[in-house]
N, C-alpha and C positions, 0 to 999 in steps of 0.2 A: 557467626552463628554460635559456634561454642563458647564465645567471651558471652553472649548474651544467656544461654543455658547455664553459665556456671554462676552467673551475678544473680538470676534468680531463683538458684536455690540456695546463697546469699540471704536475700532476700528472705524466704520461706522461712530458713534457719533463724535468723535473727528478726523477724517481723517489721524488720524498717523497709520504709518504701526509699525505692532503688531511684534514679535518674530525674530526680524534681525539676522540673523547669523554675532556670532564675532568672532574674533580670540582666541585662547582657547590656554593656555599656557601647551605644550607637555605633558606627564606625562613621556614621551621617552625619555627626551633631548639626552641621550648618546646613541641612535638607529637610529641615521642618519636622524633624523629630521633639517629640519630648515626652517625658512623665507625667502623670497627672494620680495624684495620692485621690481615688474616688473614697476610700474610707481609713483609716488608721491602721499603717501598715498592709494595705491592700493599692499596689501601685498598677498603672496601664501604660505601655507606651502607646501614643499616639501621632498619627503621623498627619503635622497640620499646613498645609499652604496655604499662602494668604496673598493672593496678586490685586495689582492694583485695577480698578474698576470704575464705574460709573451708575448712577442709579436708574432703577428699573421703569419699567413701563407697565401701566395695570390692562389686563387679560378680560376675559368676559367673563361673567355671572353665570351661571347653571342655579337651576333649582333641584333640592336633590328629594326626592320625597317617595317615601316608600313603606311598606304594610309587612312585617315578616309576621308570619302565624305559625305554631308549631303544634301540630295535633297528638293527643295521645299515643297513637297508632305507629308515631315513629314520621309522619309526615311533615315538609317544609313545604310551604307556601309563600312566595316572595310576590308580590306587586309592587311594578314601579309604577309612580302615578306623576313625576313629576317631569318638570319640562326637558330637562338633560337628555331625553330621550330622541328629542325634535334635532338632536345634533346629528353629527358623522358620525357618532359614536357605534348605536344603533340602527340596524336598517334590514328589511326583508330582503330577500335573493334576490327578488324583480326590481329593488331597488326605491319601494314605495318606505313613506315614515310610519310607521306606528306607534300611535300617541302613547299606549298603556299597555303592558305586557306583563306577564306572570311566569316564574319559575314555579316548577311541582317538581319536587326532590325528596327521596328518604334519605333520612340522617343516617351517619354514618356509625351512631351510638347503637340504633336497631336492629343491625344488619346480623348480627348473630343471635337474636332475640328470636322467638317464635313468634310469627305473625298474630296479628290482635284481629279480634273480627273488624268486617269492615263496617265503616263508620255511616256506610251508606246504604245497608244493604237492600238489594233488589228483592220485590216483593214476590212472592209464590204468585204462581199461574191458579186465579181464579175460577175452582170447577162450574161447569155450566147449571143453569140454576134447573132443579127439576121440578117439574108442573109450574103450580104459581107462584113458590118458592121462589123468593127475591134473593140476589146474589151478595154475599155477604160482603160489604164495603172492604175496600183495601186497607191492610196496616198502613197507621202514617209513620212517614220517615222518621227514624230517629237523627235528630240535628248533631251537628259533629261538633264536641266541645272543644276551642283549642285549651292547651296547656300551659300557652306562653303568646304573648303579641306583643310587639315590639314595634311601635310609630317612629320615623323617622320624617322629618321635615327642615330643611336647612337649604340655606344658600352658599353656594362653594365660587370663590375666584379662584379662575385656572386660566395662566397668563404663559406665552411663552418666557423660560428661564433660562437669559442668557449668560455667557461667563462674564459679558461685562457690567449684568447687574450685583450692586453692591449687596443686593437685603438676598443672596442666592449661596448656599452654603449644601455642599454633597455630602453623603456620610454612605463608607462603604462600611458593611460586615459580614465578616468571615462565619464559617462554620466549623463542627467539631474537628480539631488536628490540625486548622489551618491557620493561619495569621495577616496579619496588613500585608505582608508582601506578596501573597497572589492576585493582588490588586494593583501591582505594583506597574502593567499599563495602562490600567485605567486611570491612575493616583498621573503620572506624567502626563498623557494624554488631555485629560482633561484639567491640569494644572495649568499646563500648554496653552489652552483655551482659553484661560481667566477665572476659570472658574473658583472657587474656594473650594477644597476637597479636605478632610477630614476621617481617616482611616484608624480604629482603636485596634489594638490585641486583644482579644478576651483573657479573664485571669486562667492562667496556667498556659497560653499560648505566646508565641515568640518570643519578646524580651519583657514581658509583664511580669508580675508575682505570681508566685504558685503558691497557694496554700496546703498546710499537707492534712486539712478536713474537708471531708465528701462535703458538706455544707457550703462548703463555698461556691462549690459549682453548679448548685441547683438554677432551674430558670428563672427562678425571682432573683435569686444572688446577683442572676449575671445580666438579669433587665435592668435592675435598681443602678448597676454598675455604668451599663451603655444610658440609663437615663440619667444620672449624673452627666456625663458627657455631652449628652445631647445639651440639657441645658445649658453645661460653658458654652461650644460653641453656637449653639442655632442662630439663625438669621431671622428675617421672618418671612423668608418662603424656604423651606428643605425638602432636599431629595433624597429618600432611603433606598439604599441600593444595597441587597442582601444576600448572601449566595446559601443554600441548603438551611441549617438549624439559623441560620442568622436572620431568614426571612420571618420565622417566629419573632424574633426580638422587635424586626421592623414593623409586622403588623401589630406590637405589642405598644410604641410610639406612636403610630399611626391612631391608633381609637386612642391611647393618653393624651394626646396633643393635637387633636382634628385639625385644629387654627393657625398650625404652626410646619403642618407637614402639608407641602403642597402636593406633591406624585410620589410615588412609591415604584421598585422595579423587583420582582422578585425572580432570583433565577434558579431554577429547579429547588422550588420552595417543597414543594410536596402537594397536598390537599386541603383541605380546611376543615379538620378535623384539632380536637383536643388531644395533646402530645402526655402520652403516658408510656415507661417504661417497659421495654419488654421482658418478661421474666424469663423466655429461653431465648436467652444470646449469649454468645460468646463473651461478649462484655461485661459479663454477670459473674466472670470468673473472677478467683485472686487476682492481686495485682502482681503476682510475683510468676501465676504462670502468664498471665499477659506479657509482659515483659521476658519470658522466654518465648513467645510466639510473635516479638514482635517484629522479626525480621518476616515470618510469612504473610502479618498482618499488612505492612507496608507493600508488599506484593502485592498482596487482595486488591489494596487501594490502586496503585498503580493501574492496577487489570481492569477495575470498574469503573475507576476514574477519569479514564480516557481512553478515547477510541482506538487509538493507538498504545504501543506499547515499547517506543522503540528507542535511541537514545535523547532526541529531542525531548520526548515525555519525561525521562527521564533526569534530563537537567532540571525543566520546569519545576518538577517534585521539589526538588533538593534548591534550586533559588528562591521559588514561593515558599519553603520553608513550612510547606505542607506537612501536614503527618508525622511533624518532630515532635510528637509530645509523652510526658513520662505515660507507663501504663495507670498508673494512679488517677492522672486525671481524668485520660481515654475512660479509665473506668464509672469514675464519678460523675464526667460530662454525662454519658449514655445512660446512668443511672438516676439522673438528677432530674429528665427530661419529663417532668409533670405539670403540667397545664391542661385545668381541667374549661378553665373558661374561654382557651382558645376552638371553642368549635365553629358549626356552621353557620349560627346565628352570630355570632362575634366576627367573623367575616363578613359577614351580610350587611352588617351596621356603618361598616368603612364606606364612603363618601367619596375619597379618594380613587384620581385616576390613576390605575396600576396597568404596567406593561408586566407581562408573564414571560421569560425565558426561559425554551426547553431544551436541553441536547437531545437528539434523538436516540443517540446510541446511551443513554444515561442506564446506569444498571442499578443504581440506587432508588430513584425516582421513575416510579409510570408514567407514564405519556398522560394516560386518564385523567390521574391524581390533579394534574397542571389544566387538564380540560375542564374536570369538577370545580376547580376554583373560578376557575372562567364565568361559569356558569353560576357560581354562588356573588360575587362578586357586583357592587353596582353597574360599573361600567369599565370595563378590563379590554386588554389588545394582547393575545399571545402570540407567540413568533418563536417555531420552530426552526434551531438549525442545524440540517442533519448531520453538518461533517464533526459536530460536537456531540459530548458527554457529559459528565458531572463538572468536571473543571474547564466549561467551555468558556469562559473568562478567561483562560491560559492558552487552551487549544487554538479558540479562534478569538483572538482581540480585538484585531481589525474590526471585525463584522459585528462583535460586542457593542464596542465604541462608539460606531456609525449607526446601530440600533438604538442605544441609549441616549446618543446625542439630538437625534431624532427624536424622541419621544420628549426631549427634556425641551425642544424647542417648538412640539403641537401646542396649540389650541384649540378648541373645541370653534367653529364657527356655526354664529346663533342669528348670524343675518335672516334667513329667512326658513322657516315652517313648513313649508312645502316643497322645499327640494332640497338636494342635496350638495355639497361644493366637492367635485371630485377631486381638485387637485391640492387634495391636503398636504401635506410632509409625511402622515405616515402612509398615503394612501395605494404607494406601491411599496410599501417595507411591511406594514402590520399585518397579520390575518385577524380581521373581526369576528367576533362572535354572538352569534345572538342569543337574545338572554329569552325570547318568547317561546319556550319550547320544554318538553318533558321528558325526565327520564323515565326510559324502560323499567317497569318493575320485576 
């Protein structure tokens, strides 16, 4: 604590940033490690297995087709209209299909706004007419203009993805502080499998480059960087699998490359809103007093990042290689975080089936936040697990793994219109959610 008090006012003194994450020469070289130069002088390590395999099998067709309408007023309006619907995907309590169903949601840009008159508004009560005096006609409705509408119509294959198809490639990403190695049983596990797995650092995390301008760690910086990568490796069906800010990146792949990205996993992603910096955080300090508080920062993290807080947590921390990173870039990442086009309509447009991961005990992320997506979403499966947290990828693995593998080996079944096939694979591990329903205003 005092070596790190006395380097930051170092620091302050001399204005150079303290502890820069460098590139760190593997101790794995022969475990699927390597570099990948995404731009000149901007290096990543990635961590790539490649087992041998055999070619896939093709899935069944969905029609994906849907109305998003965005009203002045701050209102969403979703209708699915197309056949995806007739699947297991969705279904009433009683168990019955409904062909077409609608979300009604306010955005989450209005919600500090002062409400707009309604768009609909209910007519005055008619005084009764006196003598022969005829009663004066009712005002007509004023019609509700939207402000945005957005047609979607597409056909999607969604095929079980086994580890011994060849065209099937996974891609994990981390979020801010973290790197490839919190991944690191899901990266074996599913290597184990057959599968092709595919793990980057982000720049300034693990053994990647650091740059020492905030620029670098903006969210376009660091999409441009993972879509580089994506490129080298993709196959042509991919699985994005994202933990916290890295599920931004994924759903940011996901609408770039609709045809390329077969399923998506996001776990404790947040909500589907547009990612903008907050101006009173702690993160908004120097970097030079960040890095004097970075011994209680790493606490914080530990406290909210798992349920626990005991020495087991504590290995995990320090083998995932969590939370090692300079204050400089902590600072930059949390500052960089702007994305104005990632909102509720830009979630809406994804096609893609997404499984939703929550910890229960997550102190970062709301429960809500992971339900609102659900609900914003074409056709999504959330799956709460309570004995997890933020870093329930670490906490609980097991149960990760066996979720994910699960979901990575569904398929939609379009045999028949009229009923339902109960014994699907997710059908006793997912919690469904239905999309026909409205929020509370």
């Amino acid at each position: 604590m005092l070596t790190s008090i006395t380097e930051g006012i170092l620091c302050c003194l001399t204005g150079k940033v303290a502890s820069l994450v460098l590139p760190l020469e593997s101790t794995e070289p022969s475990n699927g490690f390597e570099f990948v130069e995404v731009k000149p002088g901007r290096v990543l390590r990635v961590r790539h297995i490649i087992p041998e395999r055999q070619p896939s099998i093709t899935g069944s067709s969905v029609h994906c087709k849907r109305k998003i309408t965005v009203y002045r007023n701050g209102q969403l309006v979703i209708e699915n209209l197309g056949d995806v619907l007739h699947s297991e995907i969705l279904q009433c309590q009683n168990g019955d299909l409904e062909p077409c169903s609608t979300v009604e949601v306010e955005l989450a840009d209005y919600k500090e706004m002062p409400s707009s008159p309604d768009p609909n508004p209910v007519p005055p009560p008619v005084p009764p007419p006196l003598g022969d005096q005829k009663p004066a006609p009712p005002p007509r409705r004023r019609r509700r203009k939207p402000k945005r509408t957005v047609q979607i119509d597409s056909k999607r294959m969604i095929s079980s993805c086994k580890g011994t198809h060849s065209d099937v490639a996974l891609f994990f990403v981390h979020g801010v502080g973290g790197s490839l190695d919190i991944w690191s049983s899901q990266l074996d596990f599913f290597s184990r499998l057959g599968y092709e797995v595919i793990a980057p650092d982000l720049a300034g995390h693990g053994a990647s480059t650091a740059p020492q301008i905030a620029a670098a760690y903006t969210f376009y910086a660091l999409a441009e960087d993972l879509r580089a990568i994506f490129k080298r490796y993709a196959r042509k069906r991919n699985i994005l699998i994202g933990h916290s800010y890295g599920v931004s990146f994924c759903t940011f792949l996901a609408h770039e490359y609709p045809d390329l990205v077969h399923k998506v996993v996001m776990i404790n992603g947040g909500g589907p809103t547009a990612l903008e910096p907050s101006l009173c955080s702690i993160f908004q300090l120097p970097s030079c007093v960040l890095h004097c508080l970075s011994p209680c920062l790493a606490w914080s993290f530990l406290k909210a990042g798992f349920a626990r807080q005991g020495a087991k947590e504590k290995q995990l921390l320090k083998q995932g290689n969590a939370f090692n990173v300079s204050p400089f870039v902590l600072r930059a990442m949390m500052s960089g975080q702007y994305w104005p086009e990632g909102d509720e309509v830009y979630h809406a447009e994804l096609t893609v089936p997404i499984l939703l991961v929550h910890g229960m005990c997550d102190k970062f992320v709301p429960m809500d936040e992971d339900q609102r997506m659900a609900e914003i979403l074409l056709f999504a499966f959330l799956k709460v697990i309570e004995e997890g947290s933020h870093m329930v990828m670490m906490e609980c693995p097991d149960t990760v793994n066996t979720l994910l593998h699960e979901f990575f080996l569904w398929e939609p079944d379009m045999s028949g219109k009229d009923s339902i096939k109960k014994d699907t694979v997710l059908s006793d591990s997912l919690h469904t959610l239905k999309i026909n329903k409205s929020m509370d205003k």
